[in-house]
N, C-alpha and C positions, 0 to 999 in steps of 0.2 A: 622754319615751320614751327608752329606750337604745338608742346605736347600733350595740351588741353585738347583741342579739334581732331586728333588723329585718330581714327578709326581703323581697325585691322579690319582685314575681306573678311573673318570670321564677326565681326561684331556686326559688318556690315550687313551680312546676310542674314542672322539672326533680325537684326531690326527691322530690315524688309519683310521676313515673315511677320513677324508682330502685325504689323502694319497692315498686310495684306489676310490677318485673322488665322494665319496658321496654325496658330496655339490654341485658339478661342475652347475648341471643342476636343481636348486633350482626355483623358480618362482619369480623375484625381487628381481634378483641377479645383483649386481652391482647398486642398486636404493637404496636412504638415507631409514631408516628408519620413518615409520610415526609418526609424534609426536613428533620428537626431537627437534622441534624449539619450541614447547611450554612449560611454567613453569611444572616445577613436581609437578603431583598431586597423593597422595594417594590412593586415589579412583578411577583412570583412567578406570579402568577395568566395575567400575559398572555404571560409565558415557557413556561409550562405549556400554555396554552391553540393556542399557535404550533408548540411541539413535537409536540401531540397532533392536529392538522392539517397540520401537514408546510408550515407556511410559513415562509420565510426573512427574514431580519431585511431582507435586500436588498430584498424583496419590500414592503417599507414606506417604504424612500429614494421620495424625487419623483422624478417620471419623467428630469430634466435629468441626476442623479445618475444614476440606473442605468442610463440609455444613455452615457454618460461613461465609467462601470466597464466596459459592451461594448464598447466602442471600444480603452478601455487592454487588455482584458484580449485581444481580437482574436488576435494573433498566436498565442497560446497552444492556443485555440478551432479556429485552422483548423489549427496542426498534427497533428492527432488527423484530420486528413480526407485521403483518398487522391488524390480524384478533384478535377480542377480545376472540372469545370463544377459540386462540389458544395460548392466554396470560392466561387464567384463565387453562386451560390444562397446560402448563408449571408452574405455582404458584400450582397447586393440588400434581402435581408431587412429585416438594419438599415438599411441607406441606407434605405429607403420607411422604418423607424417612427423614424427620426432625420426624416426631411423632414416626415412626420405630427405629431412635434412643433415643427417649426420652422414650419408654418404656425400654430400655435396654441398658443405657447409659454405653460406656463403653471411655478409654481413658482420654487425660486431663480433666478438668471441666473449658469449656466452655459454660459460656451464653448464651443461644440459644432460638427462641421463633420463631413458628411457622408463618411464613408470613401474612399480615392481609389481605385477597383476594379484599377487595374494594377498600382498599386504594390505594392497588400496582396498580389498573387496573383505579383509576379515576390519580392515579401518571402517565401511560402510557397515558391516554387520554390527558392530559395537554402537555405533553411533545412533542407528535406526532404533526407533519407540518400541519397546515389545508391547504388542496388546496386552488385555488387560484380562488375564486369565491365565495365556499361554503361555507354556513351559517352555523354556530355553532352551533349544537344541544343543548339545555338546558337539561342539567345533571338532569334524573327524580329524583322525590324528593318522597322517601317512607317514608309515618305517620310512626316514629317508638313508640310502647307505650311506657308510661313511666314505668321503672322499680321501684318498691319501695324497697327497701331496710328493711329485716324483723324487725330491730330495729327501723327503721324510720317509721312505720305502724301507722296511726290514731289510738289514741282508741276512740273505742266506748262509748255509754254512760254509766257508772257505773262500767269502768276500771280503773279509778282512773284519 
């Protein structure tokens, strides 16, 4: 047999349609295909498929990572927000789903530690524009006790 003449059932059936106008009246027919001017990627299909559902590449990091990214990216996040009590609601948020994965840490091992709620919220108060007038609050100052530490405990008399 030559392997010039040989035709597989797929070519053959393809040529039959031709033939019989199958194609004639296709939808972006006679239009380049999409994509051809860009490099080849592997993955086309599931870059495609991400764009055309509106998911983020972040959206596929393990959970350690993309609470990681919340934490760094934080400062950023609350300055866009006016109100305090809607800065301590967005910090509570993530503290509960940072603690939701530290009970049940699963994925890489990443170093994670729960947000510190005053700090981030006296970090937003610093950061924030003061109008142009107004007098700067003095940041209240709470007695905190002092902690003693059980090894560092006075003794008594007759403890040695």
């Amino acid at each position: 047999m030559d392997g010039q003449n040989y035709e597989t059932a797929v070519d053959r059936a393809i040529r039959e349609a031709q033939e019989r106008g199958a194609f004639d009246d296709l939808p972006g027919k006679g239009k380049p295909l999409r994509g051809l001017d860009r490099p080849h990627d592997d993955n086309w299909w599931v870059n495609d498929w991400m764009k055309r559902e509106g998911v983020s590449m972040e959206d596929l990091l393990p959970a350690p990572i993309r609470l990681r990214k919340e934490v760094d990216r934080l400062p950023v996040t609350l300055r866009a927000l006016n109100d305090e009590n809607a800065v301590r609601d967005v910090i509570n948020e993530l503290n509960g789903r940072i603690l939701e994965f530290l009970r049940a840490p699963h994925g890489p091992t990443v170093p994670i530690d729960r947000v510190r709620v005053d700090e981030a919220i006296e970090r937003w108060r610093a950061e924030r524009p003061t109008p142009a007038g107004a007098a700067t609050p003095e940041p209240a100052v709470v007695d905190q006790p002092v902690r003693r530490r059980w090894w560092r405990r006075e003794r008594g008399p007759g403890r040695g």
